[in-house]
N, C-alpha and C positions, 0 to 999 in steps of 0.2 A: 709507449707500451713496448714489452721487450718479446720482440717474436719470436726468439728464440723459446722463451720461456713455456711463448706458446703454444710452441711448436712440439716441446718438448712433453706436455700437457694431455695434447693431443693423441702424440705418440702413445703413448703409457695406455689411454681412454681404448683406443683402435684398435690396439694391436690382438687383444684377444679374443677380436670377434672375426677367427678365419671363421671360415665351413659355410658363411653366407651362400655366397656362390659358387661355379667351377670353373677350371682355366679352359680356354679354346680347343675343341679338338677337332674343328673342321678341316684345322690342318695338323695334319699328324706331329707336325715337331713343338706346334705349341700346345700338345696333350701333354707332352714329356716335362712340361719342365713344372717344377718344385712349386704348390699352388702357396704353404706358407712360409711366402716374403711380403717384405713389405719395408719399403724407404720411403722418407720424404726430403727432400731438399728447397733450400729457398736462394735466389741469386738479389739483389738490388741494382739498382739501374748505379748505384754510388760505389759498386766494389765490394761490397761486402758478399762473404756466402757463408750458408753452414748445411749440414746434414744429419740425418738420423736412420739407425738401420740400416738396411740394406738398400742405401742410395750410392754406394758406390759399383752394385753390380750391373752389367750389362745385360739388356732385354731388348728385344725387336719393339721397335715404336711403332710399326705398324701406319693406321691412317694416321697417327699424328705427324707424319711424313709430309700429309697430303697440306698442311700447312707453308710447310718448304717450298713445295714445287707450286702452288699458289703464287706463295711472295716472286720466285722468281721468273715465273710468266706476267705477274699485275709489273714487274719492275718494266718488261717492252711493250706490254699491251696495253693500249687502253678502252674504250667502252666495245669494240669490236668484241672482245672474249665474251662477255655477256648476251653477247648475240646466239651465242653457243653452249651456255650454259647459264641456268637462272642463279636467284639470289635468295630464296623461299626454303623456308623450313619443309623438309619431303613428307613427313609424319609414317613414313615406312621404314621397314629396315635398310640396312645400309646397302645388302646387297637386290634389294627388289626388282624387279622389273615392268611390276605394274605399269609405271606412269608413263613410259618413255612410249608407250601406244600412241596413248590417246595425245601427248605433248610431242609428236612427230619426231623422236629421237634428240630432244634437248632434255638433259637429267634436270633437275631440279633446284641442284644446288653444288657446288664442287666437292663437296665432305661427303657426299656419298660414292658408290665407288662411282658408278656412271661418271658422274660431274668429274671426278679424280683421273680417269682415263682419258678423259674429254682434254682436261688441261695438259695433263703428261702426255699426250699425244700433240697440245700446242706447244710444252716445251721443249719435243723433239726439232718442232722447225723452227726456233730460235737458236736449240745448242747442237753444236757439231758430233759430241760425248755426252750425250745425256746423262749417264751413270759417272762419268767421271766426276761432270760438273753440279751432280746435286752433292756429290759426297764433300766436294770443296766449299758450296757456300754453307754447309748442314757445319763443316770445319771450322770456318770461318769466325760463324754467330755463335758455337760453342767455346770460341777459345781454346782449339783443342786439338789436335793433328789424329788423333786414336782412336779416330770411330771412322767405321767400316759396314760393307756388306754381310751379313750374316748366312753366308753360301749354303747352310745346311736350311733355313728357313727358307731362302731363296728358291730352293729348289724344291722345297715339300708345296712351295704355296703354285710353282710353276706348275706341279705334278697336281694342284688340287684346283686349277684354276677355269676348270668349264663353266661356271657361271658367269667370270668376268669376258671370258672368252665370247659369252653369248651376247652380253650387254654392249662387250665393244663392234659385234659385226650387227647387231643390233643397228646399233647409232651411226655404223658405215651406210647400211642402207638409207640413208637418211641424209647422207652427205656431209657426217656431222665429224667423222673419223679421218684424215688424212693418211695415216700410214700402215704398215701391214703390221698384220693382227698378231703376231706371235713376234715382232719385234717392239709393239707394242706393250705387251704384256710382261715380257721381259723386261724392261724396265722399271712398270708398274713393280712386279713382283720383287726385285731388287731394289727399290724406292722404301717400299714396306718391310724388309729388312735390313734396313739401318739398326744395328744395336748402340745405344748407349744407356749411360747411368742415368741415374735421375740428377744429379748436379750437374753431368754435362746438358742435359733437356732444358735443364731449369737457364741455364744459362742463355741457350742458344733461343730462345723467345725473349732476352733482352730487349731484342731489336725493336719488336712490339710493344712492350712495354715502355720504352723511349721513343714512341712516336716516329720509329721508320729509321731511326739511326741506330747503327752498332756500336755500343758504349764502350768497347774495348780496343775499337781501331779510330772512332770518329768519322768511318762510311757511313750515307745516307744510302740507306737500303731500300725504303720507300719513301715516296713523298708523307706530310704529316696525311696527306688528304688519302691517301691509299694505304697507309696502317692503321688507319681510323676506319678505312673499309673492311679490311682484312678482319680487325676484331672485331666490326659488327658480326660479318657470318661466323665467329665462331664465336659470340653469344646465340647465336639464333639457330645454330645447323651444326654446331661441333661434336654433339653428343646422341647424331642419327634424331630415334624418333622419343628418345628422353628427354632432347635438348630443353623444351621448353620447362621438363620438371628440372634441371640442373638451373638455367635462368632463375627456378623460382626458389629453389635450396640454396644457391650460392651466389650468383648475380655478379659471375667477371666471366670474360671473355677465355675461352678455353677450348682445347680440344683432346680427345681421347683414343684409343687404340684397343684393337681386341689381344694387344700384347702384358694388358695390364697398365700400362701406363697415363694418365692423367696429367696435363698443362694448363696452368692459367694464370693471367698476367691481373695486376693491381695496375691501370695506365699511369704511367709519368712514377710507377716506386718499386715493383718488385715483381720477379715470377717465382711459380712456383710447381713443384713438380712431386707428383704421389706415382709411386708402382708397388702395386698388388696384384697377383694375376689370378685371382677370382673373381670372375665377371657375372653382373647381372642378367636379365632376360636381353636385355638392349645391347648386351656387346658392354659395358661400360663396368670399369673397377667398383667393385661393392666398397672395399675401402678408402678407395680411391675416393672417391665420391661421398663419402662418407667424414672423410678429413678434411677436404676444402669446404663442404659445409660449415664444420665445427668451426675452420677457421677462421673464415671472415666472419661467423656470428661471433666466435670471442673476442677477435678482434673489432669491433662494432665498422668494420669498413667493405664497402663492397663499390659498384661501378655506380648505384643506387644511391 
């Protein structure tokens, strides 16, 4: 089958249905930006790539970050991190606080922010430069030297950040938090403004898609046994409390961001990467979501 064609298909079907939803404006700088765009890009684990639309602009990835700083904690840790954070679908929004009650300040799963603090506070006491060092391996898996912190996001999300603020002293009480809470955050909130395109996104989950190794240097970045875990949780917890309707609309492993942007891998053949920044009730691209559907049902392939 020729996925360009299908891709192409697609594009054409999608693109006229902006006005679905609306872009993020809990944080002031992602009220501002332009809601109709909309790129898709597709990388292969063999070299090949293509795009369409506005996949070459930059957009803050947001929690799709939180896949990054994941892979590079599972790379020193091993079953201890789960001691500290589950592996369970939350069924709540992303930024809740419900659960961490009654569950003694262990979040529920890392793709929420809880669980996302929780790690990025583990890979402060791994890395010396926590910020330096997610922007080099985010470099790394993209093939790409030109992606950066988005300083003006950075700082709208530090300026709007009282509820992560709550959830990480939260989970200090609890003995769950190691480091101080505003240098904590700070990196959280500079983690989640990472900007890139949708071909560089599409690319840099190659890794996953190759079963733990980076196709473009031949680094094993994780074991097969620990990219195989990684894409479990984001089939089951990538897309907050939709996850389980994206599993049942599209059935690859993925994760998403309230910056519009959408990732997901076909294992052992291709990633793929949608930005549209008008989001559903769930935080999650209406488009977005809407196109990797379409996709793997034209293309009759899914994880399934």
């Amino acid at each position: 089958m020729d996925i360009r064609k299908v891709i192409e298909k697609i594009y054409n079907e999608v693109k006229p249905m902006f006005g679905r939803g609306k872009v993020a404006d809990y944080i002031p700088a992602l009220a501002e930006v332009n809601p109709r765009q909309y790129g898709i890009a597709v990388a292969s684990i063999d070299g090949e790539s293509f795009g369409l639309g506005d996949c070459r602009t930059k957009f803050s990835i947001q929690s799709i970050s939180k896949v990054f700083t994941l892979a590079m904690v599972m790379r020193h840790l091993g079953e201890e991190l789960w001691e500290s954070v589950g592996r369970e679908p939350s069924g709540t929004p992303f930024n809740s606080l419900v659960q961490l009650e009654y569950e003694h300040g262990i979040p529920r799963n890392p793709f929420i922010n809880a669980g996302a603090l929780v790690v990025t506070d583990r890979l402060m006491n791994l890395y010396e430069r926590p910020k330096d060092s997610i922007l080099q391996f985010i470099r790394e898996n993209a093939d790409c030297d030109d992606i950066y912190f988005d300083r003006n996001i950075a700082r709208s999300e530090l300026e709007t950040s009282s509820r992560n603020m709550a959830l990480g002293y939260f989970m200090k009480s609890f003995g769950n938090i190691d480091h101080d809470m505003d240098k904590l955050i700070d990196v959280y909130c500079n983690q989640c403004s990472v900007a890139m395109t949708c071909e560089e996104l599409a690319k840099s989950f190659l890794f996953l898609a190759n079963h733990g190794e980076n196709p473009f240097t031949g680094e094993r970045i994780l074991s097969v046994s620990k990219a195989k875990r990684l894409n479990s949780l984001m089939l089951t917890c990538g897309f907050y409390d939709e996850s389980g309707d994206f599993a049942f609309r599209v059935g690859l492993p993925g994760k998403s961001g309230v910056g519009g942007g959408v990732v997901a891998i076909i294992p052992g053949k291709l990633s793929i990467a949608v930005w549209s920044p008008e989001l559903d009730s769930h935080g999650n691209s209406c488009m977005g979501i809407e196109t990797l559907e379409r996709f793997t049902t034209d293309i009759g392939t899914s994880i399934f």
